[in-house]
N, CA, C and O atoms as a GROMACS GRO file, in nm:
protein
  440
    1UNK      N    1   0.078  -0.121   0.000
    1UNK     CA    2   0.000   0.000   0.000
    1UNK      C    3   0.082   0.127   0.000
    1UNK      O    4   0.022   0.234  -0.005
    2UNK      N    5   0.196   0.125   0.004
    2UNK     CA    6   0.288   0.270   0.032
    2UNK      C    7   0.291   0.319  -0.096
    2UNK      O    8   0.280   0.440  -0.114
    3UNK      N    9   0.308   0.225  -0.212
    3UNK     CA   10   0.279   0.269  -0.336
    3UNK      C   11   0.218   0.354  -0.402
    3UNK      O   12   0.258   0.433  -0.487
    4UNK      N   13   0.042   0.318  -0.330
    4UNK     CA   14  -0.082   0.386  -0.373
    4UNK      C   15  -0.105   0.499  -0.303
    4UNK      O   16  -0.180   0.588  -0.344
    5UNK      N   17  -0.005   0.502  -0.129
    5UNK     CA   18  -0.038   0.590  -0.080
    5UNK      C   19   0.030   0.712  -0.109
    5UNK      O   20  -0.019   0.823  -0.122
    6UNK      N   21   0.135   0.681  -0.116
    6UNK     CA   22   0.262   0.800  -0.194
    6UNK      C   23   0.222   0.861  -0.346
    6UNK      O   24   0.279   0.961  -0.390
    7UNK      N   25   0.121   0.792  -0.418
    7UNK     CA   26   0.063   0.842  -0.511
    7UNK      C   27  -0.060   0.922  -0.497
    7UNK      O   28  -0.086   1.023  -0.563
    8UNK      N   29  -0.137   0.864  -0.400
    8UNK     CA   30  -0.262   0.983  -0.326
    8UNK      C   31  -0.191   1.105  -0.340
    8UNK      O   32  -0.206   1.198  -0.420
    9UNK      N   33  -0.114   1.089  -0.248
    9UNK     CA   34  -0.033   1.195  -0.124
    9UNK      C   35   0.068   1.322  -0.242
    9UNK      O   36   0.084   1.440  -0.211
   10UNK      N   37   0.095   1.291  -0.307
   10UNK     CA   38   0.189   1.296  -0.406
   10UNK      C   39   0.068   1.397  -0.512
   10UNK      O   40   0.082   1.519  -0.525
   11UNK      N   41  -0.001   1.348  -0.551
   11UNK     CA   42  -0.095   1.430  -0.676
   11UNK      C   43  -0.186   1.489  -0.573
   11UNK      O   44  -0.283   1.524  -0.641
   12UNK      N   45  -0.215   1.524  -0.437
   12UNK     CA   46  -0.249   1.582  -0.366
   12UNK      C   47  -0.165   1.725  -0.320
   12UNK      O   48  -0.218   1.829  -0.282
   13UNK      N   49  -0.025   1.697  -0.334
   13UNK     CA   50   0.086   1.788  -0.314
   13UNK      C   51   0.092   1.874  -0.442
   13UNK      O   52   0.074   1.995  -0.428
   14UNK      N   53   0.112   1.828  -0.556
   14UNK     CA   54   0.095   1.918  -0.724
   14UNK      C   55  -0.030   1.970  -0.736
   14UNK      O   56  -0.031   2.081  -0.790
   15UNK      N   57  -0.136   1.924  -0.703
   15UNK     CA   58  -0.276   1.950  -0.753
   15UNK      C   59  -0.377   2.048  -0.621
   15UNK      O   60  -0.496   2.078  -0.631
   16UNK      N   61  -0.293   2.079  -0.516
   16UNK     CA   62  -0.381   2.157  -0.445
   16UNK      C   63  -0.440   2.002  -0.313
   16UNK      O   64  -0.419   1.881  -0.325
   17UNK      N   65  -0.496   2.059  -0.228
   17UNK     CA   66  -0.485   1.924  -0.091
   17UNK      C   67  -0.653   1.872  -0.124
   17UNK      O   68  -0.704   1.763  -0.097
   18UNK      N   69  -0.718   1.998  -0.194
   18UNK     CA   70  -0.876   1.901  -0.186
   18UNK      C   71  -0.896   1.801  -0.344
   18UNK      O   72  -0.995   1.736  -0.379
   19UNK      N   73  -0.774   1.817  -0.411
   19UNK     CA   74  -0.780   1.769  -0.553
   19UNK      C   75  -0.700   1.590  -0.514
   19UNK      O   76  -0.596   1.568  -0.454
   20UNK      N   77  -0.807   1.483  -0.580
   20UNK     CA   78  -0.800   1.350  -0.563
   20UNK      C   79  -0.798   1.294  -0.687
   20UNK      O   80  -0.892   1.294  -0.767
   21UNK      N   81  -0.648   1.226  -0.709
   21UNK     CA   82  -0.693   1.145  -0.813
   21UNK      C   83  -0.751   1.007  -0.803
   21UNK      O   84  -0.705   0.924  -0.725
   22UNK      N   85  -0.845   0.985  -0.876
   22UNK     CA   86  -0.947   0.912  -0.838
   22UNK      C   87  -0.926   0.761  -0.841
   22UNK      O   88  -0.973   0.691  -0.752
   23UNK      N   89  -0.854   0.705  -0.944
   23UNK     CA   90  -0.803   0.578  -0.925
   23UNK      C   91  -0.702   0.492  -0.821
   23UNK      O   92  -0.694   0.384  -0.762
   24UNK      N   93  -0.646   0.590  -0.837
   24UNK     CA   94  -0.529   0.532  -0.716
   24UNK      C   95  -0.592   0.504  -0.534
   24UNK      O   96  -0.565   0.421  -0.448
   25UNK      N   97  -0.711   0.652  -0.543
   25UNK     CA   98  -0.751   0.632  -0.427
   25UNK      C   99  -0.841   0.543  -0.398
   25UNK      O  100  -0.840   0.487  -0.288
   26UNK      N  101  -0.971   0.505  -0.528
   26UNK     CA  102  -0.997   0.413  -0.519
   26UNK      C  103  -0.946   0.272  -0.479
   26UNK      O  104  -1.005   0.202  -0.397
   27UNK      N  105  -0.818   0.229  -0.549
   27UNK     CA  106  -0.761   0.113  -0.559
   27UNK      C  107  -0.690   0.125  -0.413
   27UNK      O  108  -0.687   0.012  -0.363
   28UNK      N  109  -0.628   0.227  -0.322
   28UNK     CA  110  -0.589   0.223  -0.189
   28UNK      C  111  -0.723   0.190  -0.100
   28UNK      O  112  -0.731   0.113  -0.004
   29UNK      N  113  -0.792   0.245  -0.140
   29UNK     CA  114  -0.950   0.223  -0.022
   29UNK      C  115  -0.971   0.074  -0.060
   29UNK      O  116  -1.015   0.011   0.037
   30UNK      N  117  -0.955   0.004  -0.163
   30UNK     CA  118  -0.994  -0.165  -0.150
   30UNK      C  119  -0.842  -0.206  -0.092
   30UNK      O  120  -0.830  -0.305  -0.019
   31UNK      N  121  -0.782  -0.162  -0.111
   31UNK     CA  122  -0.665  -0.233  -0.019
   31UNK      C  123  -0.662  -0.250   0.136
   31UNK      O  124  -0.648  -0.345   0.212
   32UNK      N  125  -0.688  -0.083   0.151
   32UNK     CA  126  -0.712  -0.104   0.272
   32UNK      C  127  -0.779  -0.184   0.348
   32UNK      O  128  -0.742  -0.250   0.445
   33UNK      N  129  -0.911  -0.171   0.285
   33UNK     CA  130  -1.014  -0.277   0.359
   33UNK      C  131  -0.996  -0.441   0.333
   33UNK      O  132  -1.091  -0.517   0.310
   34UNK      N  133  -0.871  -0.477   0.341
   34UNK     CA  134  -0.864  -0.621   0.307
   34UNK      C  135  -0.734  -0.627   0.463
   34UNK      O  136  -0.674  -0.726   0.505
   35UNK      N  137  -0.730  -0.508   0.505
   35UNK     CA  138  -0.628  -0.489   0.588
   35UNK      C  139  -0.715  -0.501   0.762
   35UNK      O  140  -0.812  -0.430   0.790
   36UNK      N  141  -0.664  -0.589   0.847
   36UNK     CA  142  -0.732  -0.572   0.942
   36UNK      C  143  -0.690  -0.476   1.047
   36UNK      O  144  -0.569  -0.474   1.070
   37UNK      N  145  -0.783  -0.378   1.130
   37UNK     CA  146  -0.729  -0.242   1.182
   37UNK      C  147  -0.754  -0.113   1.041
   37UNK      O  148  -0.714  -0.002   1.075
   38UNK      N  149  -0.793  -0.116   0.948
   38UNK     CA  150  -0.704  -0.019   0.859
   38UNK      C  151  -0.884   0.027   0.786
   38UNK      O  152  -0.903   0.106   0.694
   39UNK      N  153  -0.978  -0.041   0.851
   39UNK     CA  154  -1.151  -0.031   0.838
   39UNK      C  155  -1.175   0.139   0.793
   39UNK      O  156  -1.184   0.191   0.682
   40UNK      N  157  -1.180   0.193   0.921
   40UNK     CA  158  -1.188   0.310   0.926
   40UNK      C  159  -1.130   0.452   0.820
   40UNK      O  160  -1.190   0.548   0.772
   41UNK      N  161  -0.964   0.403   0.814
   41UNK     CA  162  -0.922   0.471   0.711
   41UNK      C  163  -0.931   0.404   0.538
   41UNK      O  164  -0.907   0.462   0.432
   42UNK      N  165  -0.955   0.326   0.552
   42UNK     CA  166  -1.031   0.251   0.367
   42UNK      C  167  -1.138   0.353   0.343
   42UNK      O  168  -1.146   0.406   0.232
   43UNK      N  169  -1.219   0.384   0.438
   43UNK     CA  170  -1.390   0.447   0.474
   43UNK      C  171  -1.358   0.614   0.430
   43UNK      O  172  -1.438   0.688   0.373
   44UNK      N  173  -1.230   0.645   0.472
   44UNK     CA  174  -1.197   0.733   0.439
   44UNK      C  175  -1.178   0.781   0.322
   44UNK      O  176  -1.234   0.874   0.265
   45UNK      N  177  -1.086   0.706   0.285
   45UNK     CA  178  -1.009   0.727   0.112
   45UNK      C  179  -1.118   0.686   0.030
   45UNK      O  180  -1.118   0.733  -0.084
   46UNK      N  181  -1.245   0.580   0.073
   46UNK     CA  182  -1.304   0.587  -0.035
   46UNK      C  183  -1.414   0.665  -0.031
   46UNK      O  184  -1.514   0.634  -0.096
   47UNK      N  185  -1.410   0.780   0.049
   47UNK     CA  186  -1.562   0.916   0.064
   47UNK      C  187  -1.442   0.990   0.002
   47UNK      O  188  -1.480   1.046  -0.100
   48UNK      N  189  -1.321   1.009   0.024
   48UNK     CA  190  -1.249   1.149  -0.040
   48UNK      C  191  -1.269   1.111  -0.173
   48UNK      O  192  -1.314   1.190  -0.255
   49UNK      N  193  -1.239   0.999  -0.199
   49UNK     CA  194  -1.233   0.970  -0.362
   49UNK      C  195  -1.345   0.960  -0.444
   49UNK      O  196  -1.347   0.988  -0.563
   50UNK      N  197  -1.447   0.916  -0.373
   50UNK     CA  198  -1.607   0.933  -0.396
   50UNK      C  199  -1.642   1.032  -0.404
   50UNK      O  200  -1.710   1.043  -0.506
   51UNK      N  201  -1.634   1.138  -0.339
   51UNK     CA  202  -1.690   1.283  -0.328
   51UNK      C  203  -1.607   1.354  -0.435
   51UNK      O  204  -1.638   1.473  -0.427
   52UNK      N  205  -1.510   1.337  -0.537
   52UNK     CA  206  -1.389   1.434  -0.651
   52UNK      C  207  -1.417   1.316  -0.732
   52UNK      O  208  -1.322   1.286  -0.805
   53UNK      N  209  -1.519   1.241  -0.741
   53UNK     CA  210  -1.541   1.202  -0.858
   53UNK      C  211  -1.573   1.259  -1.000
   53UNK      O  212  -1.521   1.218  -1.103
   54UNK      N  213  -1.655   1.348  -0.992
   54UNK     CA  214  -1.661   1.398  -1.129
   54UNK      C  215  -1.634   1.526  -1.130
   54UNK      O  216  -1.722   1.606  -1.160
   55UNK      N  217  -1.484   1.574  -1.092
   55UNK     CA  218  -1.383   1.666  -1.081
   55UNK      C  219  -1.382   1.694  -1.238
   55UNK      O  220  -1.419   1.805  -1.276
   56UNK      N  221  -1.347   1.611  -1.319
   56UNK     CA  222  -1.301   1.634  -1.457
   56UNK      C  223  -1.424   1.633  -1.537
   56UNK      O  224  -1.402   1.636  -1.658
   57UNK      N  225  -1.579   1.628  -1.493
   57UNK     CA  226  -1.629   1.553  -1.568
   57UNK      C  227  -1.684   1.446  -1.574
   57UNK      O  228  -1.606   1.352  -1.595
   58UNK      N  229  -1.824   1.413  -1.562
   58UNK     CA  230  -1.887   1.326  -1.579
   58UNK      C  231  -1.864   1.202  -1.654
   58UNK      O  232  -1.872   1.088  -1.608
   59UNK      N  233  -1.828   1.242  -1.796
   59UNK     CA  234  -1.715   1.137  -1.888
   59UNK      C  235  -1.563   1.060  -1.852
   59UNK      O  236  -1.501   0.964  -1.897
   60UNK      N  237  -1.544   1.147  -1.757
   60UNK     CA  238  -1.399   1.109  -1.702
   60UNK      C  239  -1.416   0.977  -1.578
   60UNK      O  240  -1.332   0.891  -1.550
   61UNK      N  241  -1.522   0.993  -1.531
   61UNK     CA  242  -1.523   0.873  -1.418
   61UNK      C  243  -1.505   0.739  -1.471
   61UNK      O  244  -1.580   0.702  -1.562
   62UNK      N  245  -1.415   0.662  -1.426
   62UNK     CA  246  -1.406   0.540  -1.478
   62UNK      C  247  -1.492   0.429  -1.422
   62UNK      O  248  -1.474   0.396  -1.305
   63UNK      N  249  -1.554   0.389  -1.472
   63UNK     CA  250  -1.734   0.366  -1.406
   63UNK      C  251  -1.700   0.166  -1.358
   63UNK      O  252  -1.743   0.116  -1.255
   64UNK      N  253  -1.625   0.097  -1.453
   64UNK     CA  254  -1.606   0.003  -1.404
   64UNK      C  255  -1.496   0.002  -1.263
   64UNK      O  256  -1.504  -0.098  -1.191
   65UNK      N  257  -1.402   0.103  -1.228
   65UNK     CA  258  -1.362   0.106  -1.128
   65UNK      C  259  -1.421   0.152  -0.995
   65UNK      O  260  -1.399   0.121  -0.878
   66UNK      N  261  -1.507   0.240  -1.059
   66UNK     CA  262  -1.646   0.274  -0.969
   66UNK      C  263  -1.733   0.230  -0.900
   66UNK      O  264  -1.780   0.265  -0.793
   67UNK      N  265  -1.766   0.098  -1.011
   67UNK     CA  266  -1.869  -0.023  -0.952
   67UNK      C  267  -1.744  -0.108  -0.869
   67UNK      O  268  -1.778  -0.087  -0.753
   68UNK      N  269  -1.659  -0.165  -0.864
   68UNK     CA  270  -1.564  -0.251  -0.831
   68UNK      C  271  -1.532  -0.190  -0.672
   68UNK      O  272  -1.530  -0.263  -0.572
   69UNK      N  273  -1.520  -0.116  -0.670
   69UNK     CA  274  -1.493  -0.013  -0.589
   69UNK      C  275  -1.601   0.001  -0.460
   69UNK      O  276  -1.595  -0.062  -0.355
   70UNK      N  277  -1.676   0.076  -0.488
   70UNK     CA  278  -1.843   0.065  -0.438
   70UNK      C  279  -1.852  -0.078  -0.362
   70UNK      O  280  -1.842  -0.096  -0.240
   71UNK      N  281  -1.876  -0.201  -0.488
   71UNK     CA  282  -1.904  -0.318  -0.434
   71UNK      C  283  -1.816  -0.325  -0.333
   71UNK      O  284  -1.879  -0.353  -0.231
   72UNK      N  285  -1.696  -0.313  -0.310
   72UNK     CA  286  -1.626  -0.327  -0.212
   72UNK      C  287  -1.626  -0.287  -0.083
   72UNK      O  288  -1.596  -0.351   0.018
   73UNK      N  289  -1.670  -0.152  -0.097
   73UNK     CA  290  -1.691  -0.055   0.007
   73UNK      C  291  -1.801  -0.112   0.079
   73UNK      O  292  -1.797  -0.118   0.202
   74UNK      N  293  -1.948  -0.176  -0.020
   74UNK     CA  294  -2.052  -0.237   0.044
   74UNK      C  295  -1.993  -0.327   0.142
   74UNK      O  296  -2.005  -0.341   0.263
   75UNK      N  297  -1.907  -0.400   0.025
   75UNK     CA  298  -1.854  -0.563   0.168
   75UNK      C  299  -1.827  -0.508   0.276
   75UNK      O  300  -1.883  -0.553   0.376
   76UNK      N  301  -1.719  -0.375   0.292
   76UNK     CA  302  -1.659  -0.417   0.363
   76UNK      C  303  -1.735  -0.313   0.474
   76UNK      O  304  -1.680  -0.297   0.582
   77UNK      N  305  -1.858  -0.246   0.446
   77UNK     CA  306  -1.985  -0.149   0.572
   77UNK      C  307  -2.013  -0.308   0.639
   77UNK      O  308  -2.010  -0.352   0.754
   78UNK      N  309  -2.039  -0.360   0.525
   78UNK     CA  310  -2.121  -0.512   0.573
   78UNK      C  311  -2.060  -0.574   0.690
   78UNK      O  312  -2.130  -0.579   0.791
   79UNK      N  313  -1.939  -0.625   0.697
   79UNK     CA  314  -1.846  -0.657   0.830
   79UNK      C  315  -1.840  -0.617   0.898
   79UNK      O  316  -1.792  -0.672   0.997
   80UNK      N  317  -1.883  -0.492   0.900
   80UNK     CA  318  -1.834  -0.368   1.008
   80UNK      C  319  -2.030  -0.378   1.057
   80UNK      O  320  -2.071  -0.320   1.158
   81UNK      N  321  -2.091  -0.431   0.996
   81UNK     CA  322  -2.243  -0.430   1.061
   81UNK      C  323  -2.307  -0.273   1.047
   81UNK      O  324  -2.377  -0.213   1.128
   82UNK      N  325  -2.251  -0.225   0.902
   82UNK     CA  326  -2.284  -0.104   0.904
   82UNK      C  327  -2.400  -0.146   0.782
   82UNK      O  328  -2.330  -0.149   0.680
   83UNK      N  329  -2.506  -0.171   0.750
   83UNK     CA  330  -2.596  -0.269   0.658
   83UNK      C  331  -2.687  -0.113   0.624
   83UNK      O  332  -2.662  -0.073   0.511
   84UNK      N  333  -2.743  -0.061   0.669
   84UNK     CA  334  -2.789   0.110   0.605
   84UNK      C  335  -2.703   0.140   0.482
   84UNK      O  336  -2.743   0.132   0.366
   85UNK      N  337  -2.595   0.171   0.515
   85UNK     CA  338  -2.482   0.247   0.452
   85UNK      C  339  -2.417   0.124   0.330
   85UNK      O  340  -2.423   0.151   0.210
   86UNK      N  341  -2.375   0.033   0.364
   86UNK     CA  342  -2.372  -0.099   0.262
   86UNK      C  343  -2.489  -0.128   0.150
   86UNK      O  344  -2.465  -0.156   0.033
   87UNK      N  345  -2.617  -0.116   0.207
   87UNK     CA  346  -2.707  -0.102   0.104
   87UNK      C  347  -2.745   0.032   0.020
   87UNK      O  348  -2.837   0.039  -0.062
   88UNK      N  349  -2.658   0.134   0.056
   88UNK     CA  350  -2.684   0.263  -0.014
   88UNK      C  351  -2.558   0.218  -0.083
   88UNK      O  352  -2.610   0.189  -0.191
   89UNK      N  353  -2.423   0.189  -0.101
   89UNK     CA  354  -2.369   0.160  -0.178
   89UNK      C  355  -2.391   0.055  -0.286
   89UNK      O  356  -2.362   0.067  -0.404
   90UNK      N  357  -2.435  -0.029  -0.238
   90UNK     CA  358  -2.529  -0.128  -0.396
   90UNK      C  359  -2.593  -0.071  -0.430
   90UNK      O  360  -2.593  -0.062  -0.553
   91UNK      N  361  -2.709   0.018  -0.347
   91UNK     CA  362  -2.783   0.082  -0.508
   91UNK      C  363  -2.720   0.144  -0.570
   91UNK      O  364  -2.734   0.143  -0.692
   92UNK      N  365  -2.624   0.222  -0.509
   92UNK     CA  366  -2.528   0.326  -0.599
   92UNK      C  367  -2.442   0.227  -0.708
   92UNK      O  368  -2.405   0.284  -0.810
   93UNK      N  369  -2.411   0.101  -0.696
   93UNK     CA  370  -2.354   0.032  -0.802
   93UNK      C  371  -2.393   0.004  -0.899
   93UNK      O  372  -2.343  -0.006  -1.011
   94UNK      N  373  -2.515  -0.014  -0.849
   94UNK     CA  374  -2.593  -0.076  -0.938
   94UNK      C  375  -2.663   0.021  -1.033
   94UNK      O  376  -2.680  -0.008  -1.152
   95UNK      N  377  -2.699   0.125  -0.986
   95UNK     CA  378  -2.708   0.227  -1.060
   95UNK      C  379  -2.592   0.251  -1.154
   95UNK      O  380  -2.575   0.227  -1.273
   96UNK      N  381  -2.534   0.295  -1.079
   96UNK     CA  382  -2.347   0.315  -1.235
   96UNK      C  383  -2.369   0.187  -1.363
   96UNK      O  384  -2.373   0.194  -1.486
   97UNK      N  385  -2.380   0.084  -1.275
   97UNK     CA  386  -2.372  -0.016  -1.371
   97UNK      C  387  -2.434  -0.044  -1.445
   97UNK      O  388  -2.380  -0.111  -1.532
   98UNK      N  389  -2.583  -0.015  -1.463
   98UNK     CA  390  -2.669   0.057  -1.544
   98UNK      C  391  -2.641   0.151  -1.599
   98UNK      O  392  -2.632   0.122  -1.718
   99UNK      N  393  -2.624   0.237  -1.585
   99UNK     CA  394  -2.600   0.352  -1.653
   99UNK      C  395  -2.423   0.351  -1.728
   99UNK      O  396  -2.384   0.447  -1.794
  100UNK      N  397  -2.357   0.256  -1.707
  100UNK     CA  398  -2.258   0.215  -1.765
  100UNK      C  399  -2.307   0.138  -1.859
  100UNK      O  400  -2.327   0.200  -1.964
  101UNK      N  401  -2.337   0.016  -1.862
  101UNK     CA  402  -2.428  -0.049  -1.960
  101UNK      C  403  -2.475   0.011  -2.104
  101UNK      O  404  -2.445   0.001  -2.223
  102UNK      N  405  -2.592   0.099  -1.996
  102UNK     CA  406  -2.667   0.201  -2.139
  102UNK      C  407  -2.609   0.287  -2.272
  102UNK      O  408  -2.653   0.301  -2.386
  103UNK      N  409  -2.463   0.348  -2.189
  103UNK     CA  410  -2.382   0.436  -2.263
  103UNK      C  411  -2.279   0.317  -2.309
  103UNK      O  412  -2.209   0.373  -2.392
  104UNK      N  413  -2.226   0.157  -2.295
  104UNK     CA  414  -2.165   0.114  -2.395
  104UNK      C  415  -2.273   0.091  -2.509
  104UNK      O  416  -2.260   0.118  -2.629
  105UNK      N  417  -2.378   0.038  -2.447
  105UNK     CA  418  -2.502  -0.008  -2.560
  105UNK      C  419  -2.511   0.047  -2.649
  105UNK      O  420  -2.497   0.008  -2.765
  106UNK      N  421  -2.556   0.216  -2.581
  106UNK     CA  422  -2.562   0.374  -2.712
  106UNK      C  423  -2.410   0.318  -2.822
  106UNK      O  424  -2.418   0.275  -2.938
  107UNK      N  425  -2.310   0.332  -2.756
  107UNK     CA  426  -2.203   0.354  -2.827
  107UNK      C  427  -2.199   0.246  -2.927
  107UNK      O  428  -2.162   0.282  -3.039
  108UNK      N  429  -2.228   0.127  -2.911
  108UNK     CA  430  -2.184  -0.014  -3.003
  108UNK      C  431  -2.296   0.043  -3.095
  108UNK      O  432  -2.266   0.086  -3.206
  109UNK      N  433  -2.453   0.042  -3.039
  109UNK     CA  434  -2.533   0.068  -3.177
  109UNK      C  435  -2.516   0.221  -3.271
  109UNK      O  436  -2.516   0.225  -3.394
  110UNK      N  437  -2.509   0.295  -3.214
  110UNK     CA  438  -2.489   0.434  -3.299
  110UNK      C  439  -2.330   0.447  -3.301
  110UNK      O  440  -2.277   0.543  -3.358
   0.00000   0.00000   0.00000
């Protein structure tokens, strides 16, 4: 994880402290939460990175890392017996993933 975190930390330092790049933090917040002790701050990195999601743009969100992501975040409210907040993240997946869907669909037929 020092990898992903030095890369947060790092494009946080060039880009101003509320500017997140969004993959890396994503991919540190599922790390984290595979980490035992490390619950709390996963929860973290993945609301900072959740909330500067569509920083660039609606087009710019990378929607399968989004759903992957999310799902994860659900598991890991779920362990924690946080089941409110776990089920607001599946709908939110499931939503993207729909709406990911729709816009490859648009794209293959038109």
């Amino acid at each position: 994880m020092p990898p992903l975190t030095f890369l947060a930390e790092t494009y946080k330092q060039k880009n101003g402290s509320k500017s997140v790049d969004l993959v890396p933090t994503l991919y540190l917040s599922v790390a984290l939460s595979r980490v035992e002790g490390e619950e709390e701050r996963s929860i973290r990195a993945f609301k900072e990175g959740s909330s500067n999601n569509f920083s660039n743009g609606p087009f710019e969100v990378p929607a399968l890392n989004l759903i992957w992501a999310r799902a994860n975040h659900a598991r890991l409210l779920r362990r924690m017996n946080r089941t409110a907040e776990a089920e607001k993240q599946e709908r939110l997946s499931r939503y993207v993933f729909v709406s990911f869907n729709d816009t490859v669909a648009h794209n293959i037929l038109f």
